[in-house]
C-alpha positions in Angstrom: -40.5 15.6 23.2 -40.3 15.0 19.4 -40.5 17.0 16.0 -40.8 16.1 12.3 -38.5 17.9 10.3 -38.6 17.5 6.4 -39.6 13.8 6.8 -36.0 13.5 8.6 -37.0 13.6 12.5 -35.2 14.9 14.7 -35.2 14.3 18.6 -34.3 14.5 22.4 -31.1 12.1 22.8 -29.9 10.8 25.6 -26.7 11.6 27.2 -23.0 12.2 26.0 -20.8 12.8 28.7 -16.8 13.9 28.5 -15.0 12.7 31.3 -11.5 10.7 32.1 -11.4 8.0 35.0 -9.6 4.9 35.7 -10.3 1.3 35.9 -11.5 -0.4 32.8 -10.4 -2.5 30.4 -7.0 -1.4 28.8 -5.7 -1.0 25.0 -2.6 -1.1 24.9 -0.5 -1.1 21.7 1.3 -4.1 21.6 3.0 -3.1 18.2 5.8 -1.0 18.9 6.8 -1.0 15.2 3.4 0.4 13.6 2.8 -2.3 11.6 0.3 -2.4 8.6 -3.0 -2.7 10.3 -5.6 -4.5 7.5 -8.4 -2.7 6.0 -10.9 -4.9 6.8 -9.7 -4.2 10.9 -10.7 -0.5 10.1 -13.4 -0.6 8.0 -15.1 -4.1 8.0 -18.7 -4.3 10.3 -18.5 -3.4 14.1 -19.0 -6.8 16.4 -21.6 -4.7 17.8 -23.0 -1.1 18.0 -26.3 1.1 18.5 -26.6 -1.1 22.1 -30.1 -0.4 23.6 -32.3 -1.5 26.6 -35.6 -2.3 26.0 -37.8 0.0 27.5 -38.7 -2.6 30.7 -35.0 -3.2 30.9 -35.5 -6.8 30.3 -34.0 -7.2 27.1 -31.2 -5.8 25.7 -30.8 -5.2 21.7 -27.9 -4.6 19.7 -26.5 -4.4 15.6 -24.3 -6.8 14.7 -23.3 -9.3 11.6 -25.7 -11.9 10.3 -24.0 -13.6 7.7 -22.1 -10.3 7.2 -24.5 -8.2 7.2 -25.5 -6.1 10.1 -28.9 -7.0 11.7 -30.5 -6.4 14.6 -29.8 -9.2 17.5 -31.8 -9.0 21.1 -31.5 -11.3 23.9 -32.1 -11.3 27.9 -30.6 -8.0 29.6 -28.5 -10.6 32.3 -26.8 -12.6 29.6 -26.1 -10.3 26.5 -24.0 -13.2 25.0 -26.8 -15.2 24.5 -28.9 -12.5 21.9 -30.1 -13.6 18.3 -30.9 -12.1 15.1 -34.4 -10.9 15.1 -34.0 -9.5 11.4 -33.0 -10.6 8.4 -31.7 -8.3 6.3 -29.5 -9.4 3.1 -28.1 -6.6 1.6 -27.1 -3.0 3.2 -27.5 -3.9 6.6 -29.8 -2.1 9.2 -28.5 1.1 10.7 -31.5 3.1 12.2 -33.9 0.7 14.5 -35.1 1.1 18.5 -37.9 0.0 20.8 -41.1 0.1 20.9 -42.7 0.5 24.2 -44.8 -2.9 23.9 -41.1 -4.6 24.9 -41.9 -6.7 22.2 -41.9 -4.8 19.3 -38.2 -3.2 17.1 -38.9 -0.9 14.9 -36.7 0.0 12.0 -36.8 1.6 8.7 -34.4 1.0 6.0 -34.2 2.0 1.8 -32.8 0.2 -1.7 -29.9 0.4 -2.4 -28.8 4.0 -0.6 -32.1 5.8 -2.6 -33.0 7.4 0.9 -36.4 6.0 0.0 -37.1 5.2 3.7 -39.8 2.6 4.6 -40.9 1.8 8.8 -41.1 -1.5 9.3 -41.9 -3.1 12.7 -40.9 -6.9 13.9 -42.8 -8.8 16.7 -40.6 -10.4 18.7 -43.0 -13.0 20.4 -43.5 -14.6 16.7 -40.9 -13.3 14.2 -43.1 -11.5 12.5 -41.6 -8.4 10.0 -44.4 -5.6 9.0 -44.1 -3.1 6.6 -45.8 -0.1 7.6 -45.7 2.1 5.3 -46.1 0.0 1.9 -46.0 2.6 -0.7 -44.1 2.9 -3.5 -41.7 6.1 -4.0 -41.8 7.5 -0.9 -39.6 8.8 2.3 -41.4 7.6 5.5 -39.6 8.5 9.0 -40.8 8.2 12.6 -41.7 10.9 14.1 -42.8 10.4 17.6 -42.9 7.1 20.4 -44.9 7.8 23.6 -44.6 5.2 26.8 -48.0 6.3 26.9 -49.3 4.5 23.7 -47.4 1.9 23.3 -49.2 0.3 20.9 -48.9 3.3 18.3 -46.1 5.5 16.7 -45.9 8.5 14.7 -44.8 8.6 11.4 -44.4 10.8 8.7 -45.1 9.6 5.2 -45.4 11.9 1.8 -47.2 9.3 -0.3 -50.2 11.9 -1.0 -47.8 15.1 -1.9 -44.5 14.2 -2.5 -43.1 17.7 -1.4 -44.8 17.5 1.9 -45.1 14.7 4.5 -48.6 14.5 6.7 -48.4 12.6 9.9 -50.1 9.9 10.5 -50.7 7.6 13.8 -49.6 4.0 12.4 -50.5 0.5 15.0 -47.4 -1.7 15.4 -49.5 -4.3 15.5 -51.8 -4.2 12.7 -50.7 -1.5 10.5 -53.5 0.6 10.6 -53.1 4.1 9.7 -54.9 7.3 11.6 -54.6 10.4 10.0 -53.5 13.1 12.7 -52.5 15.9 10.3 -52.6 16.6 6.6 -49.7 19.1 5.2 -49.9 21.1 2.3 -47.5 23.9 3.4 -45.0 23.5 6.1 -41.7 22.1 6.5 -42.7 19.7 9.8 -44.3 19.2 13.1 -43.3 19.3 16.8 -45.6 16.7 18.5 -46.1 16.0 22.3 -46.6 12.8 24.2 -49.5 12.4 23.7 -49.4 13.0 19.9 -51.1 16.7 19.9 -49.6 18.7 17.0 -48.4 21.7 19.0 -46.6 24.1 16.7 -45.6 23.8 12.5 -42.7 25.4 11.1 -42.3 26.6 7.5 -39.2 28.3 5.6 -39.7 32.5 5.2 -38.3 34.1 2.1 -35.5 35.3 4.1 -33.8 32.0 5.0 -35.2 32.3 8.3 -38.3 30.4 9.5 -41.5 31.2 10.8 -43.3 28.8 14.1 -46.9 28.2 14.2 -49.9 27.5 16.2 -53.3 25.7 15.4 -56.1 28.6 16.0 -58.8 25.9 15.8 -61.0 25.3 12.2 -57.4 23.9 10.3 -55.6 27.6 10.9 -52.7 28.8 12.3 -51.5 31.4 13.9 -47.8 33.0 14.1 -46.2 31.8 17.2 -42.4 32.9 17.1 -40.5 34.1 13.8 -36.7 33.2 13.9 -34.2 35.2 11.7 -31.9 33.7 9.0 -28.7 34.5 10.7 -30.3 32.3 14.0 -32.4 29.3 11.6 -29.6 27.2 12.0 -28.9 27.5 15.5 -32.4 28.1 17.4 -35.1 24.9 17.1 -37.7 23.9 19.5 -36.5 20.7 21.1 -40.0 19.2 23.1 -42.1 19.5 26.0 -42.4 18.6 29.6 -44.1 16.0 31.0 -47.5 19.1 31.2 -47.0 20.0 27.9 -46.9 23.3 29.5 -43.1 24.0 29.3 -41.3 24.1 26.2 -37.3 23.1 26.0 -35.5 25.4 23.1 -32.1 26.3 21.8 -32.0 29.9 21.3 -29.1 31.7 19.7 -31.3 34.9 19.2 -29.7 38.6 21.3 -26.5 36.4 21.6 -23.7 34.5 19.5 -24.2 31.2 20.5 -27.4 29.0 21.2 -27.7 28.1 24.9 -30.9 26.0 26.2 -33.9 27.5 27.6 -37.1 26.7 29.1 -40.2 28.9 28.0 -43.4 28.5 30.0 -46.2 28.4 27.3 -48.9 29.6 29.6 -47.1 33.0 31.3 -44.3 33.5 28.5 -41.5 32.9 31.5 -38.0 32.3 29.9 -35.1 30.8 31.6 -31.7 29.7 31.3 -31.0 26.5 31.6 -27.2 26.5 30.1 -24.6 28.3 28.2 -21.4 28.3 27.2 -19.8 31.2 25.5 -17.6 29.9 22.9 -20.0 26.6 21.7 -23.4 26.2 21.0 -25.6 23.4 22.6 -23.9 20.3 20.9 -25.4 18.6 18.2 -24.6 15.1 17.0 -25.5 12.2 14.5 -27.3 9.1 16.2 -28.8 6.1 14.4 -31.6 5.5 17.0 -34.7 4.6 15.5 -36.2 8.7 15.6 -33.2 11.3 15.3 -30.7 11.4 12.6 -29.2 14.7 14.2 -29.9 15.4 17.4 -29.5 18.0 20.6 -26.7 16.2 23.0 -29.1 16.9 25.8 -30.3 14.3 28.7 -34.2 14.2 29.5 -35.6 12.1 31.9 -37.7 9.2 30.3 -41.0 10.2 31.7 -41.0 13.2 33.7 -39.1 14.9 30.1 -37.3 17.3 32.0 -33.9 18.1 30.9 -31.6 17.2 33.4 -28.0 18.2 31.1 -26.9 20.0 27.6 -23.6 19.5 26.6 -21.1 21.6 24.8 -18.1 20.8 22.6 -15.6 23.2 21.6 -12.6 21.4 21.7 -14.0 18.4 23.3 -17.5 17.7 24.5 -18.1 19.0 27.9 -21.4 19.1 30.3 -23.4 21.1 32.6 -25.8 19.6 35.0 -29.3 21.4 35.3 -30.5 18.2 37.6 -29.1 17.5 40.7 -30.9 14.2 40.9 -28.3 12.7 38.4 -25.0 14.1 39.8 -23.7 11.8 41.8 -24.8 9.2 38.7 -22.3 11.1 36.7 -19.5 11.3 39.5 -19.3 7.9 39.7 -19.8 7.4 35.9 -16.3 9.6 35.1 -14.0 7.1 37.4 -15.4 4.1 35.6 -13.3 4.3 32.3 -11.1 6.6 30.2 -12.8 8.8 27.1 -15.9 10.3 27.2 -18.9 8.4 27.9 -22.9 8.6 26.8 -25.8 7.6 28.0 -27.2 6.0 24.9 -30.2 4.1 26.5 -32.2 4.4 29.6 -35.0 2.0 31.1 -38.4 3.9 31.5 -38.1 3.6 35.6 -34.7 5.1 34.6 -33.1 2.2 37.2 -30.7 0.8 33.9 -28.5 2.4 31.8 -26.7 1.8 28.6 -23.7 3.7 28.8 -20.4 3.4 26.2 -16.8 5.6 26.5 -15.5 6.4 23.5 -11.8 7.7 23.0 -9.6 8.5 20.1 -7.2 5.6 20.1 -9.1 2.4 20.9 -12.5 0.8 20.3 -15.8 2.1 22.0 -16.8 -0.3 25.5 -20.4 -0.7 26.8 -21.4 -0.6 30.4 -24.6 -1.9 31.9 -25.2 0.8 34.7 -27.4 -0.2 37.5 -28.5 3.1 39.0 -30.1 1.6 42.3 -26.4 -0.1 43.0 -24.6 2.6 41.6 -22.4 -0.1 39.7 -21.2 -0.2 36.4 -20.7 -3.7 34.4 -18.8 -3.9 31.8 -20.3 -5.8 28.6 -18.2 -5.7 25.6 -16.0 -3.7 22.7 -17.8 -2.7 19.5 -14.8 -3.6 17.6 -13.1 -5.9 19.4 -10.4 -6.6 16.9 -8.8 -2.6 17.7 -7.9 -4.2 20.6 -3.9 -4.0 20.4 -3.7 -2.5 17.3 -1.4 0.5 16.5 -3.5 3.2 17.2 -2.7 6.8 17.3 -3.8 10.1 18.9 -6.0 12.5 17.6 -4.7 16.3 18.7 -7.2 19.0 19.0 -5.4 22.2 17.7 -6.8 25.8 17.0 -5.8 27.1 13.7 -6.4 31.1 13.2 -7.7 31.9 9.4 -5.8 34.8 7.1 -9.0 37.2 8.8 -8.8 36.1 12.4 -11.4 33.6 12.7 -10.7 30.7 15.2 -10.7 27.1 13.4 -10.8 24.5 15.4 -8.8 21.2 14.1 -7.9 17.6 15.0 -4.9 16.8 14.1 -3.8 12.9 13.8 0.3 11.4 13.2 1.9 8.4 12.5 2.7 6.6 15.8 6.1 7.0 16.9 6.9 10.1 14.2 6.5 12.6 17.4 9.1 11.6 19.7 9.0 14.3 22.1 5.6 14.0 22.0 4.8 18.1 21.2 2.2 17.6 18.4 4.9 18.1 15.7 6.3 15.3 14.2 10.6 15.1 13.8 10.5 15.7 10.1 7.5 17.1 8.0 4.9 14.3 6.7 2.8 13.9 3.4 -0.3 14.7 4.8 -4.2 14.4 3.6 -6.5 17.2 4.8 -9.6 15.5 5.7 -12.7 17.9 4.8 -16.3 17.2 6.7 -19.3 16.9 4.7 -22.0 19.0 5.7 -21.1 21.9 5.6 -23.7 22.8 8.4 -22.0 20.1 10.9 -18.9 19.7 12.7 -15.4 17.6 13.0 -15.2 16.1 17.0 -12.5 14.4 18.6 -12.3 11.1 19.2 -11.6 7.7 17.1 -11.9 7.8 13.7 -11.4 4.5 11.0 -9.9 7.6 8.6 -7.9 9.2 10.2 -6.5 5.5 12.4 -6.0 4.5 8.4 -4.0 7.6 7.0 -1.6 7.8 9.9 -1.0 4.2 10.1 -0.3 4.0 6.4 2.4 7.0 7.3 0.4 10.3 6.8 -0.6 13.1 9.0 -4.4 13.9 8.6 -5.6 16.9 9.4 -9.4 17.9 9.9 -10.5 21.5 10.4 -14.2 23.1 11.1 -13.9 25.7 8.7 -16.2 28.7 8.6 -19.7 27.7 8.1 -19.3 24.6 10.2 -22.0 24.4 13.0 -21.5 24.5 17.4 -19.1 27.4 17.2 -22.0 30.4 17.6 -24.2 31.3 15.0 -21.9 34.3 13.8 -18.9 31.3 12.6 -21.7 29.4 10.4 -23.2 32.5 8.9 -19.6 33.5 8.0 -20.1 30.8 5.7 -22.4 32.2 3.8 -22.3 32.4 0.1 -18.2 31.9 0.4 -18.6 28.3 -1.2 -15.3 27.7 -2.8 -14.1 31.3 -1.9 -13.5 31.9 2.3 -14.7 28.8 3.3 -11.9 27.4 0.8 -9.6 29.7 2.2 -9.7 28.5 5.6 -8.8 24.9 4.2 -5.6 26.5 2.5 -4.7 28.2 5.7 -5.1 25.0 7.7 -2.5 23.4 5.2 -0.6 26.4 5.3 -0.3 26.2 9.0 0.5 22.7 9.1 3.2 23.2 6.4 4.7 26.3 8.8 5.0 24.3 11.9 6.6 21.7 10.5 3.8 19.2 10.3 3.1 18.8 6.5 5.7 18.3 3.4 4.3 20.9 1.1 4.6 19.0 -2.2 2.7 15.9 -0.3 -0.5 17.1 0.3 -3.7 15.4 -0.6 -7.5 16.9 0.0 -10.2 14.0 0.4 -13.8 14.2 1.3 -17.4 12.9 0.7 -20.6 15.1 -0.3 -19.7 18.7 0.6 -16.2 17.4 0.9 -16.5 16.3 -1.7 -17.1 19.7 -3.3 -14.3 21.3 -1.7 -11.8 18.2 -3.4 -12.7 19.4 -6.1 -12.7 23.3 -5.5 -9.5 22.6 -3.8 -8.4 20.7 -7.4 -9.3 23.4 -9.8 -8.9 26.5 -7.7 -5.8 26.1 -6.1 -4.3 23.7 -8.6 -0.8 23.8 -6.8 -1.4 23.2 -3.0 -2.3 19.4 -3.7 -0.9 16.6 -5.1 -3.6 14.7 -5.6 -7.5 14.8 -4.9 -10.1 11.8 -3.6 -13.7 12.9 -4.2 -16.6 10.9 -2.9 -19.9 12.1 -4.0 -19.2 15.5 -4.4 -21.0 18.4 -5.9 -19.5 19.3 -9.2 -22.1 21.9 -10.4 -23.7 24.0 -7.2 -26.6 25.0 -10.0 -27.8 21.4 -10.8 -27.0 20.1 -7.7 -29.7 22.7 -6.2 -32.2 21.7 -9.1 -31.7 18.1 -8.3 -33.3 18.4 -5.2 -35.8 16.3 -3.7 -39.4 17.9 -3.8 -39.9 17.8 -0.2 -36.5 19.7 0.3 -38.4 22.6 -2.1 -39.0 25.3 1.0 -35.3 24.9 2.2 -34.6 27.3 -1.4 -35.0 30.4 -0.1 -32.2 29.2 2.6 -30.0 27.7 -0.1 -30.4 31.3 -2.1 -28.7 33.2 1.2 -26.1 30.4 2.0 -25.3 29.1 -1.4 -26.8 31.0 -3.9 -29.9 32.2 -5.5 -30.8 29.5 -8.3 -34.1 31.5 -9.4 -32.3 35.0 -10.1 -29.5 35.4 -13.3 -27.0 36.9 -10.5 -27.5 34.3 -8.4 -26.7 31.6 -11.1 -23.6 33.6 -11.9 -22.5 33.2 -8.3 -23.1 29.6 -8.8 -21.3 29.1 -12.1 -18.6 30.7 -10.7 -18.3 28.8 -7.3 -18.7 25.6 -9.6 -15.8 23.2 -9.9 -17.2 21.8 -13.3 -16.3 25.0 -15.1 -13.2 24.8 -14.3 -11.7 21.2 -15.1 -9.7 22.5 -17.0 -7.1 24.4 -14.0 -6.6 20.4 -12.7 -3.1 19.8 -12.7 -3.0 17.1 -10.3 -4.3 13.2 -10.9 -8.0 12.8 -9.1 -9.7 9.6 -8.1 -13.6 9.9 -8.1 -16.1 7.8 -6.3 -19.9 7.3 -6.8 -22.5 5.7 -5.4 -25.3 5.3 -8.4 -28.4 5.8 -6.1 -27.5 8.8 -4.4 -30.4 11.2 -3.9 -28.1 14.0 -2.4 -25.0 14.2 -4.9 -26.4 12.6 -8.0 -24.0 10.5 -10.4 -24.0 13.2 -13.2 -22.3 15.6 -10.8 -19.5 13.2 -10.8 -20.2 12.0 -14.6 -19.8 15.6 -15.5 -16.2 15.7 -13.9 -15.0 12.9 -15.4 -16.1 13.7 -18.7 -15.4 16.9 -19.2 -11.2 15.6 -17.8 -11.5 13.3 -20.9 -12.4 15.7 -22.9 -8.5 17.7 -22.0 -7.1 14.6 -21.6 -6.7 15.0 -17.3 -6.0 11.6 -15.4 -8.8 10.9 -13.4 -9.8 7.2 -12.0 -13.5 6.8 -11.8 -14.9 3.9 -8.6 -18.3 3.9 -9.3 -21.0 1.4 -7.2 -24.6 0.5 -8.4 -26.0 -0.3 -5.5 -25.0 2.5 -3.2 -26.2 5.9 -2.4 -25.2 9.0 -0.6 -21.8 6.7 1.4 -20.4 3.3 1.1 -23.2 1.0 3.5 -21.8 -2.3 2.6 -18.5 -3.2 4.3 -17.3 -5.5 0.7 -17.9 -2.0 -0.9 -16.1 0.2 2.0 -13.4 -1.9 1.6 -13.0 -1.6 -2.2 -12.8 2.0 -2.4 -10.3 2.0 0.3 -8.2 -0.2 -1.0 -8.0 2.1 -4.3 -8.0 5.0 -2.3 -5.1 3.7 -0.5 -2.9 2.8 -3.8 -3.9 5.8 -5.1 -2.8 8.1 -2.0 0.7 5.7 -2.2 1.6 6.0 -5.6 1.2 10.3 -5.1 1.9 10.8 -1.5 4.6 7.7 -1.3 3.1 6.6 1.8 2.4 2.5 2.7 0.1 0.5 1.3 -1.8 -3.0 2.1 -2.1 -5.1 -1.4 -5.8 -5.1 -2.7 -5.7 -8.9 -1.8 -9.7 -10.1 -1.0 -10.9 -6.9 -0.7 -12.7 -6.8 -3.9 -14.9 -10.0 -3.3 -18.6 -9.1 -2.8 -17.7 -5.7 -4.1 -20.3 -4.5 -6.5 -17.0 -1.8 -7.7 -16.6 -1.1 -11.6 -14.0 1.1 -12.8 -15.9 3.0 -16.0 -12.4 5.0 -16.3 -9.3 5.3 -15.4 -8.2 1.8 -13.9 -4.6 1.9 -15.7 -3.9 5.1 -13.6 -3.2 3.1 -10.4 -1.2 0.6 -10.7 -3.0 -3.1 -10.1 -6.2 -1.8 -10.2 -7.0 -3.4 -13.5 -5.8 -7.0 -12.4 -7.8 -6.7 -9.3 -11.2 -5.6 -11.4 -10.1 -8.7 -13.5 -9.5 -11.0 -10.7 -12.9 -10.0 -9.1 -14.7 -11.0 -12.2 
């Protein structure tokens, strides 16, 4: 059940479950005062995280430090404790690695220096041995499908002979050798089956929507299924049975939002699997080896029938569709608090991998043996939360200035709610914390930002403003083209709201974000000059017009899409509508200080979209403080650089907002941070760039 998306591949994920239960090891917080909880607590590596079985259930396999820097570690599945590095990465860390189905075989991929130049790379555990398998230079490589069925084989995608399009290829773990299974000169990606058949293609229409294909024999195709712009986003193939004969789908077409569906591919047969009426089937971000952003659906390893879907409006919630795994879920719900997933199963589906998450402690692992129906508990991925201050995240539903429903999470300062309503005794500074995106969604549940801001004395506020994805197709189209105008608006209503009920101190209000957030710090800077005191931009889009012209040249078919959601690059009245939605042409309405970070590498948000900013505040003499990192891309990867910018993020947000502060102290050692302008705007920045040196 696998597709190749825009050499980003995108698959079946295992389950996500949102439950509460007793009995498990407790967090309590030991601090009554809300003391200063260190950055490096926060922000610094996880003791472990992306925990997988291997697919025999004999090993188990996790991330975690080597030499500070995360690496993949495996050891037996009876004594966890006992695992070792198997890789040896020196730089970034690994974030994106799983199993082959040898059992003896990880496969990761991994890029320079955040350049999103992905190589595959497989490592034999019975001799230590690291391949590269895909060893060409300037290229994006991803894996696109693993079958228990060739275990020796994988699918990857690789654009080394057309760099706008990626052909597939069957690669050997083993030996590296290369089959070609399909050459692409036209379509946006593939949707494989098990047994590595290229079933359907799917290319970009001049509408934003997107067309699905079918081989006709002789290197055609023929039109299988055309899907509308206003339902691209929110209807996608999702895999095959175990025959190949039914297909899996989320459909949002002749309703609002996208429910699953099976489609019988020999006697057209559709049927409803499940729905909810105010969410879509959940999407979510996962680091396994093939899916960046997957369907939050459960599929049994080798029958590949889905047996749930969840949905998240507020919180994630699931239907069953098997009634083999009910009771498996009954029992799983009692075992701890939070909401649990299923984030690894053994291929005779006897062992699970199962972790509960919840928004005021650190994430705990569970080995679940499904024949005993008994869950053991392994370990915390951060186990220095444990007793730390940590404060609730509130899900709150915000209505916009024209009636749309916006649903927020809203965080506060422990013990600043003493009758525990959601509204703290006296109004807070507060930072409105922006998604990036936009086509994805806040959730609840713990976050390192939001833990940060409130323990440093600020209310945060997050909000899935229109545009935002899992909230029915008609919310994310109202997005379109209302860049920096309605989708802007609903940000200034969320702040507007929390200033009305008491939450927010209007003249303390910060906007911060990364990539699209990014953009809207800086929309929020120059076109509503007033609301904020102060902005912090992380590789945001200054100029919508370059920033479209930048693109990668495999991203060149989503244009007609980015012409109906953005704007039209290729017309003169589309470039106007980008001019004006652009926050570079209007530096000059800053009235507030900004702090700016960069990565150098990024392939999404480019450095000169930030340059552009800075320079042009020069120019009128504007405070801005410029973070800039050479080896990072799209995001901070390495912890010494994560906790650099926070600890200038942090002065900065105290010397505007008045809220607490840690001192930089160590945090710059390892940091690869220069400050190319702007350090003598917050105070002890320049010591601490001269202390690091």
């Amino acid at each position: 059940m696998k597709k190749i998306f825009i050499g980003i591949i995108v698959s079946i994920s295992f389950l996500f479950a949102g439950c509460n239960g007793e009995s498990s090891p407790t967090y309590t917080q030991i601090d009554e005062k809300n003391t200063l909880i260190h950055r490096e607590v926060l922000f610094g590596n996880p003791d472990k995280t992306r925990v997988q079985l291997s697919p025999d259930g004999s090993k188990i396999s996790y991330l975690a430090p080597a030499n500070g820097v995360l690496n993949v570690w495996v050891g037996s599945a009876v004594t966890p404790e006992a695992a070792r590095p198997v890789t040896n990465d020196t730089e970034r860390g690994i974030r994106f690695y799983g199993w082959a189905y040898t059992n003896d075989h990880i496969i990761y991929f991994q890029d320079k220096g955040g350049d999103e130049q992905w190589q595959v790379y497989s490592v034999d555990l019975s001799n230590g041995e690291t391949r590269n398998l895909t060893p060409f230079e300037g290229i994006s490589a991803s894996i696109g499908a693993m079958s228990h069925k060739y275990p020796d084989d994988i699918v990857v995608a690789i654009n080394n002979r057309n760099v706008s399009f990626h052909d597939i290829y069957r690669v050997n773990i083993k030996t590296g050798n290369m089959t070609l299974i399909q050459e692409n000169n036209e379509f946006l990606g593939y949707y494989v089956d098990n047994d590595y058949n290229v079933r359907f293609a799917v290319k970009m229409t001049p509408d934003g929507g997107k067309e699905i294909f079918e081989p006709a024999g002789n290197g055609s195709w023929i039109s299988f299924m055309k899907i509308g712009m206003e339902d691209e986003r929110t209807t996608n193939i999702l895999g095959f049975d175990r025959t190949g004969e039914v297909m899996y789908m989320a459909d949002s077409r002749d309703r609002d939002t996208a429910a699953l569906y099976a489609l019988n591919l020999k006697t057209g047969e559709k049927t409803l699997l499940a729905e909810d009426p105010k969410s879509d089937l959940n999407w979510v971000w996962t680091y396994e080896i093939i899916g960046l952003y997957v369907p939050q659906i459960l599929v049994h390893p080798t029958n590949k029938n889905v047996q749930a879907a969840a949905f998240n409006y507020e919180r994630v919630h699931w239907q069953i569709i098997d009634p083999a795994i009910a009771h498996d879920l009954e029992y799983l719900e009692k075992v701890a608090d939070g909401d649990f997933h299923i984030i690894s199963r053994t291929l005779d589906d006897s062992a699970w991998i199962v972790d509960y998450s919840v928004d005021n402690g650190p994430k705990r692992y569970y080995y679940y043996n499904r024949n005993k129906s008994e869950a053991r508990f392994l370990f915390t991925g951060f186990s220095r939360l444990d007793g730390r201050p940590l404060a609730r995240m509130n899900p709150v539903v915000i209505e916009s200035r024209d009636g749309l429903n916006l649903v927020s999470y809203c965080t506060l300062p422990l013990n600043s709610d003493s009758n525990n309503d959601g509204i703290p005794d006296k109004p807070l500074p507060m930072v409105l914390f922006v998604h990036g995106g936009p086509w994805i969604r806040d959730d609840w549940g713990y976050s390192s930002d939001h833990q940060w801001l409130a323990n440093r004395g600020y209310a945060v506020l997050s909000v899935n403003f229109r545009g935002s994805t899992g909230f029915g197709k008609n919310f994310t189209n109202a997005g379109n083209l209302e860049w920096g105008r309605k989708m802007q608006d609903d940000l200034i209503d969320a702040v507007d709201w929390a200033v009305s009920k008491g939450i927010a101190n209007p003249d303390k209000v910060a906007i911060m974000g990364g990539s699209y957030s990014g953009y809207a710090t800086l929309a929020g800077m120059t076109f509503t000059p007033e609301t904020f005191a102060c902005g912090v931009d992380i590789c945001g889009i200054s100029n919508l017009t370059d920033w479209i012209e930048s693109f990668p040249p495999y991203w060149g078919s989503v244009i007609d899409l980015m012409a109906i959601r953005v704007g039209d690059v290729r017309t003169e009245e589309g470039r106007k509508v980008l001019a004006e939605r652009s926050p570079i042409n209007y530096v000059d309405m800053i009235q507030r200080p900004l702090l700016i970070a960069q990565g150098a590498n990024d392939a999404r948000a480019r450095q000169s979209e930030s340059d552009k900013v800075v320079q042009a505040m020069q120019t009128k003499n504007l405070p801005v403080t410029y973070v800039l990192y050479p080896d990072e891309g799209h995001g901070f990867a390495r912890p010494e650089n994560r906790l650099s910018f926070y600890a200038v993020a942090e002065a900065f947000l105290s010397q505007h907002l008045g809220g607490r502060f840690e001192p930089v102290g160590d945090d710059f050692l390892g940091s690869s941070i220069i400050v190319p302008v702007g350090s003598e705007e917050i105070p002890g920045l320049e010591d601490a760039i001269t202390g690091k040196g």
